[in-house]
C-alpha positions as CSV (number, residue, x, y, z in Angstrom):
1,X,0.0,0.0,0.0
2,X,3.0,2.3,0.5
3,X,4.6,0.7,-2.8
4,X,0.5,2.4,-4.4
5,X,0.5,5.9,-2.5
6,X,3.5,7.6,-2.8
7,X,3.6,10.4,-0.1
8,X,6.1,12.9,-2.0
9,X,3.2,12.7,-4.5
10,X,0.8,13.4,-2.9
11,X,2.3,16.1,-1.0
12,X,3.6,17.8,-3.8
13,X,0.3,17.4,-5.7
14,X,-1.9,19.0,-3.0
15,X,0.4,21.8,-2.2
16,X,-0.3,22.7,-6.0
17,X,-3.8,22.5,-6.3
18,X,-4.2,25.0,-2.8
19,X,-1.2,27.3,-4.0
20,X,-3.6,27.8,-7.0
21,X,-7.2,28.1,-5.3
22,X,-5.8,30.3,-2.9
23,X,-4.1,32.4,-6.1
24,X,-6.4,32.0,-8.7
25,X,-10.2,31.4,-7.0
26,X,-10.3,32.6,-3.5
27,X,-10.5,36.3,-4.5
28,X,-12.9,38.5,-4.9
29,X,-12.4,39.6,-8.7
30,X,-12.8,35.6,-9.1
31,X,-15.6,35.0,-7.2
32,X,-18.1,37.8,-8.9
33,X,-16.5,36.1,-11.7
34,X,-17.7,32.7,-11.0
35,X,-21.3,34.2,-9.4
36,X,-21.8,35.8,-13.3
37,X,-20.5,32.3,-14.8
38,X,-23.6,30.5,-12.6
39,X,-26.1,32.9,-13.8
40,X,-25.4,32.5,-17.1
41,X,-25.2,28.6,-17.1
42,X,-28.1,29.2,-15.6
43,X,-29.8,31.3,-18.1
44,X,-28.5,29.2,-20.9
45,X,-30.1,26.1,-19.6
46,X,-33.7,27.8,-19.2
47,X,-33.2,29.7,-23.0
48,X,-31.9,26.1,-24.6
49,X,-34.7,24.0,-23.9
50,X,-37.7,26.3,-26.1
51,X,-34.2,26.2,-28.6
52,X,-34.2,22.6,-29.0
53,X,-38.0,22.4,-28.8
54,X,-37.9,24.3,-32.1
55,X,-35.2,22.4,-33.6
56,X,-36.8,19.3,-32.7
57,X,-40.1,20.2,-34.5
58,X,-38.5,21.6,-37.4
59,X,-36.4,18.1,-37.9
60,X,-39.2,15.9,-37.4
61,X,-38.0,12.9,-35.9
62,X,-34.7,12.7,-38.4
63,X,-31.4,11.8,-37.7
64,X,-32.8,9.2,-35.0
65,X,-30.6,6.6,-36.4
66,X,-26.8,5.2,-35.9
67,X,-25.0,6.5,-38.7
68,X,-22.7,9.1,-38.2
69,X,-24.5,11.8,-39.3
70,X,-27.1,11.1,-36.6
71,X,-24.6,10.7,-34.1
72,X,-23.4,14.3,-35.0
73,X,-27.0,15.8,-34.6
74,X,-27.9,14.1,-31.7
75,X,-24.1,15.3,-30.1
76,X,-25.2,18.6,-31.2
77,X,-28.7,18.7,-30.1
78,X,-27.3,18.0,-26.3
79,X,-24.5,20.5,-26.7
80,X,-27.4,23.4,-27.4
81,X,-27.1,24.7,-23.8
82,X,-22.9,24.8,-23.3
83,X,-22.9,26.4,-26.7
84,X,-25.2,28.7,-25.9
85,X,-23.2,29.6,-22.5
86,X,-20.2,29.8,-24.5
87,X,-21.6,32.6,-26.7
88,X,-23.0,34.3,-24.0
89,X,-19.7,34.0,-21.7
90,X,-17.5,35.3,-24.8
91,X,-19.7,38.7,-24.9
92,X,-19.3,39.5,-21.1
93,X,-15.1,39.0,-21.9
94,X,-15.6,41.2,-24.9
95,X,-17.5,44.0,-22.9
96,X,-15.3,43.5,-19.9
97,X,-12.1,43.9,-22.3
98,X,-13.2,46.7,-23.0
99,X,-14.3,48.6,-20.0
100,X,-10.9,47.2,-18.5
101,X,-12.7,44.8,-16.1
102,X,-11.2,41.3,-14.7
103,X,-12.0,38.7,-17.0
104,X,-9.8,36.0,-16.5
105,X,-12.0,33.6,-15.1
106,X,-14.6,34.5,-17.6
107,X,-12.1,33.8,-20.3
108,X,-11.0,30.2,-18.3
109,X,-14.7,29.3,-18.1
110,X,-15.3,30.3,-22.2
111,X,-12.1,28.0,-22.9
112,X,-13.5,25.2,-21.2
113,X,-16.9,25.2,-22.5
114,X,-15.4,25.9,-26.1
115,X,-13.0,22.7,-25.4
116,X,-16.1,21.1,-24.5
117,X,-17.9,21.8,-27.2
118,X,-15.3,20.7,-29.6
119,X,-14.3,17.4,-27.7
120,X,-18.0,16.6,-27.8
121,X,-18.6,17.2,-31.5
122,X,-15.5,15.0,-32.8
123,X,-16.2,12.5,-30.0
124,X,-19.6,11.8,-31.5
125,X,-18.3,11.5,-34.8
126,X,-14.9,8.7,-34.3
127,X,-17.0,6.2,-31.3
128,X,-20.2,5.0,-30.2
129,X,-22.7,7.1,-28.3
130,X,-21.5,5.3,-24.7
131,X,-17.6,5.6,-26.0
132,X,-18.1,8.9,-27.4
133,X,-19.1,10.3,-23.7
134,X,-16.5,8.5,-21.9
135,X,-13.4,9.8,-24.3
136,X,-15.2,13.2,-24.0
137,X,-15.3,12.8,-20.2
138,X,-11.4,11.9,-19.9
139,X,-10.4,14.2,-22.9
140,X,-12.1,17.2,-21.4
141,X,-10.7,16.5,-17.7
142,X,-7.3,16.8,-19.8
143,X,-7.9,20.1,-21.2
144,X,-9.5,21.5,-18.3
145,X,-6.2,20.7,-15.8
146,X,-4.6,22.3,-18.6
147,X,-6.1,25.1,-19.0
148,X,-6.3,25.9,-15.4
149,X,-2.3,24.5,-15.4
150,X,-2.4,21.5,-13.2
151,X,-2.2,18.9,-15.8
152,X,1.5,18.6,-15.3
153,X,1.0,18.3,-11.5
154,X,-2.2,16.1,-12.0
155,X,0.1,13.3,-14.3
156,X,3.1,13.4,-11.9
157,X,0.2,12.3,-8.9
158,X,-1.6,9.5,-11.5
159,X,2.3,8.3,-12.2
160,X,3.3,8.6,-8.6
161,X,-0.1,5.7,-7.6
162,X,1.3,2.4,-8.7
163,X,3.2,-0.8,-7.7
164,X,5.7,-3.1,-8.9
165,X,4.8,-6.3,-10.7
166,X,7.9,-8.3,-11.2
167,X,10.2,-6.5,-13.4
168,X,7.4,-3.9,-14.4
169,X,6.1,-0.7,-12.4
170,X,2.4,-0.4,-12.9
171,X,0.7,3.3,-11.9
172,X,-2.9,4.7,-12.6
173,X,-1.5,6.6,-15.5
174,X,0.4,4.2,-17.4
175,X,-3.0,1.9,-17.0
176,X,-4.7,4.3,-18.2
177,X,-2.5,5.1,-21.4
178,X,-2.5,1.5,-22.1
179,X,-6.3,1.6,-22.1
180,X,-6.3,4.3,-24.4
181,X,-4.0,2.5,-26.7
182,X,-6.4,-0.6,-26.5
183,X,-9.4,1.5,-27.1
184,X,-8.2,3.7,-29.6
185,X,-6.7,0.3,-31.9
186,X,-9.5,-1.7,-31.2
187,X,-11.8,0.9,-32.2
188,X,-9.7,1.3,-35.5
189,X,-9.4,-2.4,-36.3
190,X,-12.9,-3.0,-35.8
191,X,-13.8,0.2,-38.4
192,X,-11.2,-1.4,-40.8
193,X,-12.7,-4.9,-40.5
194,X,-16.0,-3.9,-41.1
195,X,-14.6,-1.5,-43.9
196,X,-13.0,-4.9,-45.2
197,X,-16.3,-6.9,-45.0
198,X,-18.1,-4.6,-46.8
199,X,-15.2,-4.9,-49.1
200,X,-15.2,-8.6,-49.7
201,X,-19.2,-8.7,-49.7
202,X,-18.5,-7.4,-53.7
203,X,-16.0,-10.0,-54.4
204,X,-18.3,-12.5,-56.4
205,X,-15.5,-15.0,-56.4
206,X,-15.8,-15.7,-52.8
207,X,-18.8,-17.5,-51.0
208,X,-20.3,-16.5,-48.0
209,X,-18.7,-18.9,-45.4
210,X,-15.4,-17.8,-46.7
211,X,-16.1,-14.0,-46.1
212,X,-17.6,-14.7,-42.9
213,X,-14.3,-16.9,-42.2
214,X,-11.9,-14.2,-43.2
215,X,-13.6,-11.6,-41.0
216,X,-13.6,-13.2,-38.3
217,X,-10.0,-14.2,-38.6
218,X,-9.1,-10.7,-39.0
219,X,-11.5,-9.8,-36.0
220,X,-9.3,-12.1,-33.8
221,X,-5.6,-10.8,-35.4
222,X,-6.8,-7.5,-34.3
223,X,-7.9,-8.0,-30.7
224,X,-4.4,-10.4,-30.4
225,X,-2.6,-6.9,-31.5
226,X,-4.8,-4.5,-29.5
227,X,-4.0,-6.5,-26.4
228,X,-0.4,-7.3,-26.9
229,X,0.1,-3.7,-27.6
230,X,-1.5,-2.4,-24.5
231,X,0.8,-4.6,-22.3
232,X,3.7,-3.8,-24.3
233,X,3.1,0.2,-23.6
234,X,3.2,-0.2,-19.8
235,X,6.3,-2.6,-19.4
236,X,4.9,-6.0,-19.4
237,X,7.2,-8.8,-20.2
238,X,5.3,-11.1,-22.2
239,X,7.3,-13.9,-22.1
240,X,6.2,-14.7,-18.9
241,X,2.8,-13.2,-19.5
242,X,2.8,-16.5,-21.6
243,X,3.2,-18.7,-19.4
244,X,0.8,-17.5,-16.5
245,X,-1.6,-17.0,-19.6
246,X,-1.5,-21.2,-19.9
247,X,-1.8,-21.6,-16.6
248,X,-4.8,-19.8,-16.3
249,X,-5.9,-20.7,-20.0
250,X,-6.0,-24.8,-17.9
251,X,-8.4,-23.7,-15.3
252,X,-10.2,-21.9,-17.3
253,X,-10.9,-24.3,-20.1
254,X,-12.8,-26.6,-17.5
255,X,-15.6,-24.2,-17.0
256,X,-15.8,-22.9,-20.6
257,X,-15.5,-26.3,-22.4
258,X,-18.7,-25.1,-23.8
259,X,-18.1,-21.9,-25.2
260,X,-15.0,-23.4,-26.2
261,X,-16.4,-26.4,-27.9
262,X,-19.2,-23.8,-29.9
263,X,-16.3,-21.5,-31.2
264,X,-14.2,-24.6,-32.7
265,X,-17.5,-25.7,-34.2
266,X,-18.1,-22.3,-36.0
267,X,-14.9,-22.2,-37.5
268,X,-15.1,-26.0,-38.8
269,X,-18.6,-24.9,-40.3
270,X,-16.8,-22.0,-41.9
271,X,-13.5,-24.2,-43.2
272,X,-16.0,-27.1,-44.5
273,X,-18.1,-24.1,-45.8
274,X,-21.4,-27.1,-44.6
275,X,-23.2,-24.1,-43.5
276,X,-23.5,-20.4,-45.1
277,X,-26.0,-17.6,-44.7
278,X,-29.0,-18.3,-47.1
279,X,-28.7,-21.6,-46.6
280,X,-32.0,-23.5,-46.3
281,X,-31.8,-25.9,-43.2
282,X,-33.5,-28.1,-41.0
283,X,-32.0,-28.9,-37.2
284,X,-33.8,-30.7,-34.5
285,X,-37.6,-29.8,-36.1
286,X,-36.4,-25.9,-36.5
287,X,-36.8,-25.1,-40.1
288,X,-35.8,-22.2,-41.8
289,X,-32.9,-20.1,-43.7
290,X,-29.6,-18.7,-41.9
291,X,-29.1,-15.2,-41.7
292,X,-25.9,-14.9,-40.3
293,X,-22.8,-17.5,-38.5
294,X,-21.5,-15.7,-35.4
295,X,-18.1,-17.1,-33.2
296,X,-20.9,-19.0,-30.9
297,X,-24.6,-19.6,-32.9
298,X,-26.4,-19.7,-35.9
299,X,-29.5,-17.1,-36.7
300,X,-31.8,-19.2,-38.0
301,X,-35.2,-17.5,-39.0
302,X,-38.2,-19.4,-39.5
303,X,-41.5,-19.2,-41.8
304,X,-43.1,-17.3,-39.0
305,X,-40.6,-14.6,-38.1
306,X,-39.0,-16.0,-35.2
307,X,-35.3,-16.0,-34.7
308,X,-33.7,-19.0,-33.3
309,X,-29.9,-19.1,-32.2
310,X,-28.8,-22.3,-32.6
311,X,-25.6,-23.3,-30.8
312,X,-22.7,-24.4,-33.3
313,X,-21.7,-27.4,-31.7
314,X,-25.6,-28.8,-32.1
315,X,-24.7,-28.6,-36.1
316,X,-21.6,-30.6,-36.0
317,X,-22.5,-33.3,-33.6
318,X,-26.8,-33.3,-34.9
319,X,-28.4,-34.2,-37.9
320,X,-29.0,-31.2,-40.3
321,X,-31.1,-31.3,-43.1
322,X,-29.3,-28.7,-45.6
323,X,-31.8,-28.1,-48.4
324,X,-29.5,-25.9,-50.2
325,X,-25.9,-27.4,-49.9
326,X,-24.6,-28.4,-53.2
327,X,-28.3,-27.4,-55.1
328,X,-31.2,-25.3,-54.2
329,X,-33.5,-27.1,-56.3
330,X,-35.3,-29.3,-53.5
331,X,-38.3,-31.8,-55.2
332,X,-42.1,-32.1,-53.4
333,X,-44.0,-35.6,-53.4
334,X,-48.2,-35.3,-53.2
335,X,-49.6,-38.4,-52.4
336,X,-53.3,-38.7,-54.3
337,X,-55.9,-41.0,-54.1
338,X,-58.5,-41.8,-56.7
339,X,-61.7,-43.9,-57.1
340,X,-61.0,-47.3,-58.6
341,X,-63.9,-46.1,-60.7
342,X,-62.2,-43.6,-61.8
343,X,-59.4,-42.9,-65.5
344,X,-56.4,-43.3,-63.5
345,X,-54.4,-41.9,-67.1
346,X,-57.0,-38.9,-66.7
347,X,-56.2,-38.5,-62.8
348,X,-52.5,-38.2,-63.8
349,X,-52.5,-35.7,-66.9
350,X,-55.0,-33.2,-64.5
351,X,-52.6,-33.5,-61.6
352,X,-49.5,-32.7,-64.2
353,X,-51.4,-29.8,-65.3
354,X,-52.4,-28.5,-61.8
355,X,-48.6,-28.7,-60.9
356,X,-47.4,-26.8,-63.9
357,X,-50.0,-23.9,-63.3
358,X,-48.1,-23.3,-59.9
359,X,-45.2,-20.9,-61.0
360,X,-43.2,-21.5,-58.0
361,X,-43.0,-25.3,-59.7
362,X,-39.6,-25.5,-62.1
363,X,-40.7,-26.8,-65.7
364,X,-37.2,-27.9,-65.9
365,X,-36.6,-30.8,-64.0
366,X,-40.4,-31.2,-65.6
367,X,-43.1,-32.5,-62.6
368,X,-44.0,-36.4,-63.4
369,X,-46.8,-38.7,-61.8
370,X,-46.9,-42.2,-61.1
371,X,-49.4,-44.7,-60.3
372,X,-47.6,-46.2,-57.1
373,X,-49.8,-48.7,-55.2
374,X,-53.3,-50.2,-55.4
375,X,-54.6,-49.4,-51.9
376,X,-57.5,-50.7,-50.0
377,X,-60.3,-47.7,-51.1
378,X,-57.8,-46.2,-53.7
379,X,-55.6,-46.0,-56.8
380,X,-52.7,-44.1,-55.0
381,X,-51.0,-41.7,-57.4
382,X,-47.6,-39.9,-55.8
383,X,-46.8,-36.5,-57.9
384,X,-43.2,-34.9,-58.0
385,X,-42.1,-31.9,-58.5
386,X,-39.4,-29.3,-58.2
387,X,-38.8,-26.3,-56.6
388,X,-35.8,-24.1,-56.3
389,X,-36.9,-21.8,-53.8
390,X,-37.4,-23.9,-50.0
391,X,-36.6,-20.6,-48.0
392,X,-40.1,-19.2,-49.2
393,X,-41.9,-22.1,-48.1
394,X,-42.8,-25.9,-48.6
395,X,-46.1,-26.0,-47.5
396,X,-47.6,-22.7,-49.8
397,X,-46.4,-24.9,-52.9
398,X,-47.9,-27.9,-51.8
399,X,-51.2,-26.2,-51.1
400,X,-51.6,-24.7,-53.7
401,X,-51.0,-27.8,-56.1
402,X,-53.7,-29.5,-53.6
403,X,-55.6,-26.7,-54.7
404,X,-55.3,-27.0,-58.4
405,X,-56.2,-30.6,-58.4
406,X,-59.4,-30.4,-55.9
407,X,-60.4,-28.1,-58.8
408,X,-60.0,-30.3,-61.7
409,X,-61.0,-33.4,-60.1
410,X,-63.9,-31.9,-59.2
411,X,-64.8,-30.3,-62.7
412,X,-63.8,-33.4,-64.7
413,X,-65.7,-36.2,-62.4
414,X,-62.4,-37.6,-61.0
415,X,-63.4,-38.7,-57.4
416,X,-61.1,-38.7,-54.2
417,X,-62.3,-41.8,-52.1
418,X,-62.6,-41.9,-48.4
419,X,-62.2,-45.0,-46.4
420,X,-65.6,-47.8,-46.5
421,X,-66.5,-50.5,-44.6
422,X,-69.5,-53.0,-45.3
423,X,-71.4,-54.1,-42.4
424,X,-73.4,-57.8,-42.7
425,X,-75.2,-58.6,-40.2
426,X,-75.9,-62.2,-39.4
427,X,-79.7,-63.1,-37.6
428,X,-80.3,-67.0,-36.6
């Protein structure tokens, strides 16, 4: 503990910070200062809100998306009230220029809102909403400790925090520089890979379970980098970061043998190229087309909407019905039944015609019909045909041939028996 609070750091931090409140704050030119700063925050808060009110009417519920730009406007949309206090702190150091007032802590309170303002703005536009206020956060903290000159003092007490790992000292600052490096890279490589994807979706050449391989592979190369190159920028040996790594990678493995076992099975899926978004497939009574292989699951969505995960050890070590593998053309059979009454030859040439009026139904392979078995109330006729489309649905197709042939049964005298039983009854 005496290794992680350095008492010549603190010291000489602290005597800093009250040499400049008692310099800088604790006067009374600073203090009528700071009571006109508070009235206008003040004022600009009250003023912004019929502001955005306005704005918000006149954009009508635009720019509510992700995207960048949207990012931007909603950063911008927040930032209404500090920019407004900005303007309105920049006239009083104009007027009090000029009547030769104090203005220095008006002109320290314009430069941080203005840095704040700024920081905000380009944060919005580089990260994620929840990064984009965090880097803002730490990047403004930075500006304002510089502005008011403290930073210096302020990284010398952040370096001064630590302990000593090994060979390595470890302090608050150099953690936090190497989670700015792993931030900052991670952030990159993850804009690049997606840049990249989008890249290699336009490459005809390759097939979807090799792009999706490649990302990933790139996804992992990255996050190796990011991480090596964080503990490399605070000291870390990483030779024997190695070999604690397998130690803990041992114990670890027993309680993840799972998750382990599901992110083997995806990248098999991937090499074998068995499984690829579009694909048509059938696991364990799910049925439906995959919309995208992640490192764990499989988005499978169904006829009715719904999205199952699926995980990717259940597709190596279960059957799976692939309907779309090697060819998307998948074939249908319809079982019929006709009278015995009935022109079985008839029967046939109206079912063919009923399946060729469907235009989901592929005229090349051409449907066929065959007389397959003389049944106990029926001549059963089976009826196959081709499809190339499964991940619109069997059962549609099927109905609607069913359909087609109730119709011309029905207007050409071809009748579809029902079971019959004769009853004799025996009297003494």
């Amino acid at each position: 503990m005496a290794d992680l609070l350095d008492a010549a750091t603190i010291e000489s931090f602290a005597v800093s910070l009250a040499r400049w409140v008692r310099t800088e704050v604790l006067v009374p030119a600073t203090l009528a200062q700071g009571i006109v700063v508070v009235g206008i925050l003040a004022l600009a808060w009250i003023a912004s809100g019929a502001i955005r009110r306005t704005l918000r009417a006149r954009l009508d519920g635009r720019f509510r998306g992700e995207g960048v730009l949207d990012r931007f406007v909603s950063a911008a949309m927040r930032t209404i009230p500090v920019a407004l206090a900005f303007v309105l702190v920049w006239v009083c150091v104009v007027v009090a220029r000029r009547v030769d007032l104090p203005w220095r802590f008006l002109h320290l309170a314009e430069s941080l809102l203005g840095a704040w303002i700024a920081i905000r703005l380009v944060s919005s536009l580089l990260l994620s909403r929840f990064w984009g206020r965090v880097f803002a956060a730490v990047a403004w903290g930075a500006a304002a400790l510089n502005i008011v000159g403290l930073l210096s003092p302020a990284l010398k007490f952040l370096d001064g925090l630590g302990f000593t790992m090994g060979d390595a000292r470890l302090s608050v600052l150099s953690l936090a520089k190497a989670g700015l490096v792993m931030v900052l890279l991670y952030r990159l490589g993850m804009w690049l890979a997606t840049h990249l994807e989008g890249r290699l979706a336009r490459v005809p050449e390759l097939t979807p379970s090799v792009r999706v391989l490649l990302v990933k592979l790139l996804k992992i190369f990255i996050l190796v980098v990011v991480v090596m190159t964080a503990l490399s920028s605070v000291g870390i040996n990483l030779t024997a970061l190695a070999v604690f790594s397998g130690a803990v990678g041992v114990g670890v493995g027993f309680g993840l043998q799972k998750v382990a076992a599901n992110l083997i099975s995806g990248f098999i899926l991937l090499m074998d190229r068995s499984i690829k978004p579009g694909d048509v497939v059938e696991v364990g009574g799910v049925y439906g087309w995959i919309t995208d292989l992640r490192a764990r699951f499989v988005s499978v969505v169904t006829r009715d909407g719904k999205e199952i995960l699926i995980p990717n050890e259940d597709l190596i070590t279960s059957q799976v019905v692939n309907w779309s593998f090697t060819d998307r053309n998948v074939r249908l059979k319809i079982p019929v039944g006709v009278a015995y009454g009935c022109d079985p030859r008839k029967a046939i040439e109206l079912m063919l015609d009923a399946a060729r009026a469907v235009p989901r139904v592929l005229s090349n392979p051409e449907p066929v019909c065959h007389l397959v078995n003389f049944g106990d109330s029926s001549v059963d006729l089976e009826l196959r045909l081709w499809i190339q489309d499964p991940e619109n649905g069997l059962v549609n197709v099927r109905s609607a041939v069913l359909l087609g042939i109730w119709d011309r049964f029905r207007d050409n005298g071809i009748e579809i028996p029902f079971p019959q039983r004769d009853v004799h009854i025996r009297t003494k």
